[in-house]
C-alpha positions as a Python dict, from the first residue, in 0.01 Angstrom:
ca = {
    (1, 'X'): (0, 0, 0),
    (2, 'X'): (346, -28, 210),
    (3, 'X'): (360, -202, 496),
    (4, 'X'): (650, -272, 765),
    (5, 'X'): (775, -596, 824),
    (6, 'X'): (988, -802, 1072),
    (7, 'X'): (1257, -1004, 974),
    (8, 'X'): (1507, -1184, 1197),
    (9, 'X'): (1852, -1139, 997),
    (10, 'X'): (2065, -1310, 1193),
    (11, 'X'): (2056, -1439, 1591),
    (12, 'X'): (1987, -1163, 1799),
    (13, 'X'): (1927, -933, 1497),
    (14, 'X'): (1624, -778, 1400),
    (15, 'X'): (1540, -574, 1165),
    (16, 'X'): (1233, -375, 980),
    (17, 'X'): (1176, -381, 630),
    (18, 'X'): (962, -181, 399),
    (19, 'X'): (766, -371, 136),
    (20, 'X'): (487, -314, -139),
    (21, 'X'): (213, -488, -51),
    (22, 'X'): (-71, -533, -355),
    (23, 'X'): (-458, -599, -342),
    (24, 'X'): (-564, -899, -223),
    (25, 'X'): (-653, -1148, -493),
    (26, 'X'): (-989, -1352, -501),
    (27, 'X'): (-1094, -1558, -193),
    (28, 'X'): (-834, -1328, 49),
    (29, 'X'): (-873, -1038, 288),
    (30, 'X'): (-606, -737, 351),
    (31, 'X'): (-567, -669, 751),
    (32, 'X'): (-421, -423, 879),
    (33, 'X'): (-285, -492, 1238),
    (34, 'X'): (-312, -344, 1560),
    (35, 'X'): (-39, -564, 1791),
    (36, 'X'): (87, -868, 1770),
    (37, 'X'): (177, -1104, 2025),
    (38, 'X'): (581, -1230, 2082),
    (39, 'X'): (604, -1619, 2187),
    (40, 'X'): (827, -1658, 2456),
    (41, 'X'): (913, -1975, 2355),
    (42, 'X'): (958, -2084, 1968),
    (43, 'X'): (1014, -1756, 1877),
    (44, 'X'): (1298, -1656, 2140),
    (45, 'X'): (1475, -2012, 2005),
    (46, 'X'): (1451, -1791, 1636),
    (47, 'X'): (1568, -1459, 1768),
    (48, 'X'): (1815, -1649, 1991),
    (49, 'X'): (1941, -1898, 1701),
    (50, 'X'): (1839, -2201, 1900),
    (51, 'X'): (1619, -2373, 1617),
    (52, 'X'): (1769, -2697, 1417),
    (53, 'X'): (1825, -2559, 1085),
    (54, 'X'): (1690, -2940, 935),
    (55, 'X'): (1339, -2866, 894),
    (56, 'X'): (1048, -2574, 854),
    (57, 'X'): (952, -2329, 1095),
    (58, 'X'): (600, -2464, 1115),
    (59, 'X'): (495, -2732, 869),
    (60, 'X'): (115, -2692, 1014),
    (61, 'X'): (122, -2258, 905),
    (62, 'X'): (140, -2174, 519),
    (63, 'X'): (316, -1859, 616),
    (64, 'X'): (630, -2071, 826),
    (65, 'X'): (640, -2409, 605),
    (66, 'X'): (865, -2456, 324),
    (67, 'X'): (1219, -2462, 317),
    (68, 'X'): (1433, -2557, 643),
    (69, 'X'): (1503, -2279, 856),
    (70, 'X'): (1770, -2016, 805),
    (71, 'X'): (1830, -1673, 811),
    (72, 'X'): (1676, -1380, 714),
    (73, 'X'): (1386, -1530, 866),
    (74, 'X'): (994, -1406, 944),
    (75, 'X'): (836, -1556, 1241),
    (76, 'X'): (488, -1477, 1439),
    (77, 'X'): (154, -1633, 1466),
    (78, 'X'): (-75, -1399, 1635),
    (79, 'X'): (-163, -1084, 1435),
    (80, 'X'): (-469, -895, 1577),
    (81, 'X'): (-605, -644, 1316),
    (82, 'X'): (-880, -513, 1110),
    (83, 'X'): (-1000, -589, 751),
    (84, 'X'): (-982, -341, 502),
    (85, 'X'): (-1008, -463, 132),
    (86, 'X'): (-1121, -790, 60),
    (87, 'X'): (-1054, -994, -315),
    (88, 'X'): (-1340, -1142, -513),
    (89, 'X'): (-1556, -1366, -393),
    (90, 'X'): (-1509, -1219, -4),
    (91, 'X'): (-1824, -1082, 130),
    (92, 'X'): (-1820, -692, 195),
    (93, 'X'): (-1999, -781, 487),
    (94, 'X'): (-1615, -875, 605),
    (95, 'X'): (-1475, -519, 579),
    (96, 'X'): (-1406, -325, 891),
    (97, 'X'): (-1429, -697, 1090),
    (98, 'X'): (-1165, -732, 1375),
    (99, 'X'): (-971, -1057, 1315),
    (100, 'X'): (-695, -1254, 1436),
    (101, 'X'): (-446, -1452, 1228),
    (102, 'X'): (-156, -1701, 1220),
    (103, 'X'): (129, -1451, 1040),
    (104, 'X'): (455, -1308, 1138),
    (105, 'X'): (443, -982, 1233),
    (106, 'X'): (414, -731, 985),
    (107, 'X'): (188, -356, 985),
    (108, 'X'): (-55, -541, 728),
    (109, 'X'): (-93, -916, 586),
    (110, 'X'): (-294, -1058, 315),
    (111, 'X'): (-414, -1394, 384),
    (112, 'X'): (-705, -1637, 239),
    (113, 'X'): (-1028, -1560, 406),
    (114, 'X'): (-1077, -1842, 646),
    (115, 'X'): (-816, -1834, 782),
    (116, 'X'): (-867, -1435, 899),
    (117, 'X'): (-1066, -1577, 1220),
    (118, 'X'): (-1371, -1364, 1354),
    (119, 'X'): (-1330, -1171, 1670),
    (120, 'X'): (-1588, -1241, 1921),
    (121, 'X'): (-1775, -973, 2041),
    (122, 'X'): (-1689, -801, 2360),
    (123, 'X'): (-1294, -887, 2307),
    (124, 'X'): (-986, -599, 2213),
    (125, 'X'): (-748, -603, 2060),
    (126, 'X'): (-489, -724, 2287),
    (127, 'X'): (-687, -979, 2438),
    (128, 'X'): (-768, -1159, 2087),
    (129, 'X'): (-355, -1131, 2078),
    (130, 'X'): (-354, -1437, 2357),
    (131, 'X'): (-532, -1609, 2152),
    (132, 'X'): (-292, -1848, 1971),
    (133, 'X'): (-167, -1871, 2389),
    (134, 'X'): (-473, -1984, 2487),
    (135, 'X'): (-513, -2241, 2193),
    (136, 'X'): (-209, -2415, 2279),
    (137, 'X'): (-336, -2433, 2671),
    (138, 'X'): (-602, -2614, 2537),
    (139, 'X'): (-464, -2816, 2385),
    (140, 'X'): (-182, -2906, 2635),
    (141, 'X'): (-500, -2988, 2860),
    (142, 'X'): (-653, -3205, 2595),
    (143, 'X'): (-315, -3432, 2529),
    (144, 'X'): (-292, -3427, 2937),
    (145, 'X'): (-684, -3586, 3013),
    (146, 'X'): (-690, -3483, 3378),
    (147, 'X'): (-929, -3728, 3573),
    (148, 'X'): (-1172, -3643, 3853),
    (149, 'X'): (-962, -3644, 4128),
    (150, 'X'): (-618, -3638, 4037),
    (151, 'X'): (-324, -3453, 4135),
    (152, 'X'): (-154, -3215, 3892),
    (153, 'X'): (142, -3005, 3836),
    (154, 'X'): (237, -2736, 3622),
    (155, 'X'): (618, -2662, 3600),
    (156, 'X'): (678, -2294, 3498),
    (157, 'X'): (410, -2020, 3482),
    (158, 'X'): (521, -1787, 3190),
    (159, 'X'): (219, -1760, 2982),
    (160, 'X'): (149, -2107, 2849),
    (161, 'X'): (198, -2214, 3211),
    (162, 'X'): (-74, -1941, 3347),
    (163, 'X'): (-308, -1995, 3072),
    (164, 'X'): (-306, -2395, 3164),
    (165, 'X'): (-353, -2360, 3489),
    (166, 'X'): (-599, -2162, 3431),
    (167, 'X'): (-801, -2416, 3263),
    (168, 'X'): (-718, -2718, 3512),
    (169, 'X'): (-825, -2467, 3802),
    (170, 'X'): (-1211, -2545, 3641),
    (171, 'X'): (-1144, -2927, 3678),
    (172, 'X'): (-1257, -3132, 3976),
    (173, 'X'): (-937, -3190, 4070),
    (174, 'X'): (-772, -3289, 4445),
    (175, 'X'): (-497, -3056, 4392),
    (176, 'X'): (-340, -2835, 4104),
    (177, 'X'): (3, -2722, 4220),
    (178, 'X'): (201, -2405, 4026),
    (179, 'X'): (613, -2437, 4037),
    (180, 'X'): (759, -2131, 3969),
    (181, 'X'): (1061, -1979, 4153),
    (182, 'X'): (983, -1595, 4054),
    (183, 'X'): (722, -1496, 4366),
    (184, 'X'): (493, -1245, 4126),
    (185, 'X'): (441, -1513, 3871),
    (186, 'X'): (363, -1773, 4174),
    (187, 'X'): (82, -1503, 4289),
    (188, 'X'): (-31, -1477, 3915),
    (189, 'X'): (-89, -1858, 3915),
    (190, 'X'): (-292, -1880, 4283),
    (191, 'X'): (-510, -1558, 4104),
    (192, 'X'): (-556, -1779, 3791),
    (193, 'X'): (-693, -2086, 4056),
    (194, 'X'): (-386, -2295, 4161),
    (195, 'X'): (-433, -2468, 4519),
    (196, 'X'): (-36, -2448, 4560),
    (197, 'X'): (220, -2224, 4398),
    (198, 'X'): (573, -2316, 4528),
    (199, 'X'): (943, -2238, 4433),
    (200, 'X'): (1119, -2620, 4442),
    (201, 'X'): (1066, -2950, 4336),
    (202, 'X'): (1092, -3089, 4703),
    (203, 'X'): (800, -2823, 4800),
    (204, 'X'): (599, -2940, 4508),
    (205, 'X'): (634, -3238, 4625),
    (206, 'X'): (549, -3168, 4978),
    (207, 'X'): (192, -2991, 4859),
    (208, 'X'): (68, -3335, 4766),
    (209, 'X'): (-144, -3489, 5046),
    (210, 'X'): (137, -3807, 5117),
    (211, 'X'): (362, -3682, 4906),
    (212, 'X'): (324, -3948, 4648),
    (213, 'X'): (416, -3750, 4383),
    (214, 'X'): (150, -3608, 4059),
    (215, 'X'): (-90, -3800, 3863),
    (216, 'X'): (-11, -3541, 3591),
    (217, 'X'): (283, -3304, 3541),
    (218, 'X'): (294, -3064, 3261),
    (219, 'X'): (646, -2915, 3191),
    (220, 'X'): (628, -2563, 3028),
    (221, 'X'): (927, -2398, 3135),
    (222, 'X'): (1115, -2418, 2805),
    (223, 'X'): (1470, -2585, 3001),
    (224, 'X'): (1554, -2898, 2859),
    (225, 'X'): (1652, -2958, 3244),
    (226, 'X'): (1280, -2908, 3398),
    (227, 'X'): (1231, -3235, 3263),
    (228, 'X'): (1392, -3445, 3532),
    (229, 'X'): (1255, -3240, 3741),
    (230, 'X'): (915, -3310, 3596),
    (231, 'X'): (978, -3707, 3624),
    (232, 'X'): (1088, -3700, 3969),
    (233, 'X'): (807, -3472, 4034),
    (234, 'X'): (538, -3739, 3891),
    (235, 'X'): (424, -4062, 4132),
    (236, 'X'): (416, -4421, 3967),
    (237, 'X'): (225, -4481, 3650),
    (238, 'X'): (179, -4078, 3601),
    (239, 'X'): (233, -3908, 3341),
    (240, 'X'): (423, -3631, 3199),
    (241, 'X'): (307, -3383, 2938),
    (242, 'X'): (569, -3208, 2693),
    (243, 'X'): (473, -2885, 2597),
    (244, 'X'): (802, -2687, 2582),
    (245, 'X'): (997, -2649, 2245),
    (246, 'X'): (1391, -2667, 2328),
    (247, 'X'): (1532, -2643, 2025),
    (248, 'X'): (1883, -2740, 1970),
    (249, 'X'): (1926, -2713, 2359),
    (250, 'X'): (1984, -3057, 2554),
    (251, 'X'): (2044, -3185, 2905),
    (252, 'X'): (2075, -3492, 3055),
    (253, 'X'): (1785, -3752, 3173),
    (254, 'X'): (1774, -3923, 3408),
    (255, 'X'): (1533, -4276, 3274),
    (256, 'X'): (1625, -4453, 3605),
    (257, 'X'): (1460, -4668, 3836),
    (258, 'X'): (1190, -4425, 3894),
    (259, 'X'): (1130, -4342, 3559),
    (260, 'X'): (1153, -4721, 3449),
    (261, 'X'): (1006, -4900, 3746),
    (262, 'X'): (764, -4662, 3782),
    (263, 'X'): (617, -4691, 3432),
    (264, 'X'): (604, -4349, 3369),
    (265, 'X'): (479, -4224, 3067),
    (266, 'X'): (620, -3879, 2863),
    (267, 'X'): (424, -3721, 2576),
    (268, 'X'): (472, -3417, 2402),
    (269, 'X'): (200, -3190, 2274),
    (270, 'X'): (195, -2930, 2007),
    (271, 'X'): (-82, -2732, 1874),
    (272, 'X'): (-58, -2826, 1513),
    (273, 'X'): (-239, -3187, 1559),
    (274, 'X'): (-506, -3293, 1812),
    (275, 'X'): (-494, -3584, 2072),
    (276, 'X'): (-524, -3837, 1829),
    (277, 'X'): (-796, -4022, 2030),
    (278, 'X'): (-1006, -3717, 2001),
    (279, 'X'): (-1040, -3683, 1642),
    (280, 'X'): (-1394, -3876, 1557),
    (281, 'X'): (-1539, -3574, 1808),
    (282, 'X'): (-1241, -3263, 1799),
    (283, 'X'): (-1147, -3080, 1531),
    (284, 'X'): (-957, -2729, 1506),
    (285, 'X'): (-1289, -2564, 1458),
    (286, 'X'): (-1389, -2697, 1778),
    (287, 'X'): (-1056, -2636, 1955),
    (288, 'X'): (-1079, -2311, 1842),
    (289, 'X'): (-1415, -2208, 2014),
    (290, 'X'): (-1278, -2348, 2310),
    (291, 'X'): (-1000, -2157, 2316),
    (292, 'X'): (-1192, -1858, 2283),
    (293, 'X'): (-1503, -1900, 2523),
    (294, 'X'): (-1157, -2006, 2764),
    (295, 'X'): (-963, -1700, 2709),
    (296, 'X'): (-1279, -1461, 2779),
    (297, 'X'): (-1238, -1592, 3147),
    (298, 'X'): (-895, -1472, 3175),
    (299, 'X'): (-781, -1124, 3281),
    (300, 'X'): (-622, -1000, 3002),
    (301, 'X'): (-444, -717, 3164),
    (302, 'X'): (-284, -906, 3433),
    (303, 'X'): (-90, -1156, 3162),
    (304, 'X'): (29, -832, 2893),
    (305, 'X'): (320, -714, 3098),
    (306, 'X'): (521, -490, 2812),
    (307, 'X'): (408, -293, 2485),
    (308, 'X'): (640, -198, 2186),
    (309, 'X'): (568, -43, 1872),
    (310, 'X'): (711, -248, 1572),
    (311, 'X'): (1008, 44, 1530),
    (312, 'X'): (1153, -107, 1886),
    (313, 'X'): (1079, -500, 1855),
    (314, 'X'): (1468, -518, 1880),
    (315, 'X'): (1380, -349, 2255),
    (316, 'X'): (1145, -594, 2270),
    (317, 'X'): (1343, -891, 2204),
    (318, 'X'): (1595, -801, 2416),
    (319, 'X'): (1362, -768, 2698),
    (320, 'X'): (1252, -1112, 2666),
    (321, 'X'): (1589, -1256, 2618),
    (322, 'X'): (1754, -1123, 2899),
    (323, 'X'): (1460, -1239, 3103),
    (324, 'X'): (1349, -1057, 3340),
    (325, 'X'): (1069, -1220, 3485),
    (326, 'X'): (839, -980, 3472),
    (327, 'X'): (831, -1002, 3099),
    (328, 'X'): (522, -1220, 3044),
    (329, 'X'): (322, -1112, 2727),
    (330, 'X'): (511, -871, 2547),
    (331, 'X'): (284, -752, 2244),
    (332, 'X'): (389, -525, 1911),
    (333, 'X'): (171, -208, 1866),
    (334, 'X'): (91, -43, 1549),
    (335, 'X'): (-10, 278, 1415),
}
């Protein structure tokens, strides 16, 4: 069959290709897709040409390891779709399954079998597509290990952001407090659970009881500059969790008195490895069911703000560059 594919030819250039696409050979499955899901974050840094060009994509996804990165690249990891042919030694019980799978964005992919992950039942199409969203928010909460009690913050609420506070709002916490300047992504957070959603540092800082500062800050805004902001935000001995990619972009940081005296501690967190003190009990299987007995708590329709078929992804791109914040999940539609 012929599919169409996406291929990032240059920054800021984007471009769909035609390709022959063959059976799939034993032990894989042929899906064809119905959307796909853009990440606001890695994926702007390849559209934007803001990746270092020293290493892979993604060493942790067949489809984006390899070579270092340069262009014409494919990118995309959340392909929602249904299976159609499988190779030998697939069970026909797999045709006509809805799955979900870690590929660039493309009409149809061939991938090996396990890694074509079941739908649950009950979920579309577009939901499933937040599903490599909600993965990471799980895992962001796992690295992070909020305590009974403790104060948290979550800089930025673009759709990592919403999805994790979505999961702290189920936590015992004393407070959970949303920064975000943009006023309908504030209201998004409050709907999602946080106790606070406020526009500044100082406010954030304010929201806690003495103003002491958080226990936990996670910084998800993707602005290398956020981060000071998430260090002064956090009290002494705190903590601050790293889950935004910024590329080849940099800003200064300030490791001060506060920072140093204060024994603050930074870690970053990224889906492709588990908390490494959770491994004798996690594994991705696990992660993986969280994620999606998580992401049927979350209103779906409130987080997928724009649609685009595959023939204007270059609309779509541009949309989320330019930023208009009420871009949140942009997915890819297909035919």
């Amino acid at each position: 069959m012929r599919r169409s594919a996406l291929i990032f030819a240059g920054p800021r250039r984007v471009e769909i290709v035609e390709e022959e696409l063959g059976p799939p050979p034993a032990g894989h499955v042929l899906v064809r897709a119905q959307v796909s899901a853009i990440s606001a974050g890695t994926e702007l840094l390849v559209y934007r040409g803001e990746l270092p060009s020293d290493r892979p994509l993604d060493e942790s996804l067949p489809a984006l390891a390899g070579a270092p990165f340069s262009y014409p690249a494919r990118y995309g990891y959340a392909v929602v779709g249904e299976v159609i042919a499988v190779g030998a030694g697939v069970p026909a019980a797999r045709l006509g399954g809805r799955v979900f799978a870690l590929a660039p964005h493309a009409s149809a992919v061939v991938l090996p079998a396990p890694d074509a992950f079941a739908v649950p039942e009950g979920f579309d199409a577009e939901r499933a597509a937040l599903f490599a969203s909600m993965e990471t928010a799980v895992n962001l909460v796992l690295d992070g290990a909020p305590r009974l009690g403790e104060r948290v913050a979550v800089l930025g609420q673009g759709i990592i952001g919403l999805l994790v506070t979505s999961l702290l709002s189920r936590f015992p916490l004393e407070a959970l407090v949303a920064v975000e300047g943009d006023a309908t992504r504030a209201a998004r957070a409050l709907s999602l659970g946080a106790g606070a959603a406020v526009p500044s540092l100082a406010e954030a800082r304010g929201a806690f009881a003495d103003g002491d500062g958080a226990d936990v800050t996670f910084e998800l805004t993707g602005d290398p500059r956020s981060l000071d902001a998430a260090l002064a935000l956090t009290g002494r001995e705190g903590r601050v969790v790293v889950g935004s990619f910024y590329g080849t972009k940099r800003a200064p940081l300030d490791l001060g008195a506060h920072f140093h005296r204060g024994r603050l501690t930074i870690a970053s967190s990224q889906v492709s490895a588990l908390p490494p003190a959770l491994t004798g009990r996690w594994d991705r299987a696990r992660r993986r069911r969280a994620a999606w007995e998580a992401l049927s708590r979350v209103d779906a329709a409130a987080l997928v703000s724009h649609r685009f078929a595959l023939g204007r992804a270059a609309e779509a791109y541009a949309c989320l560059d330019a930023g208009p914040v009420e871009a949140l999940q942009v997915l890819l539609t297909y035919d």
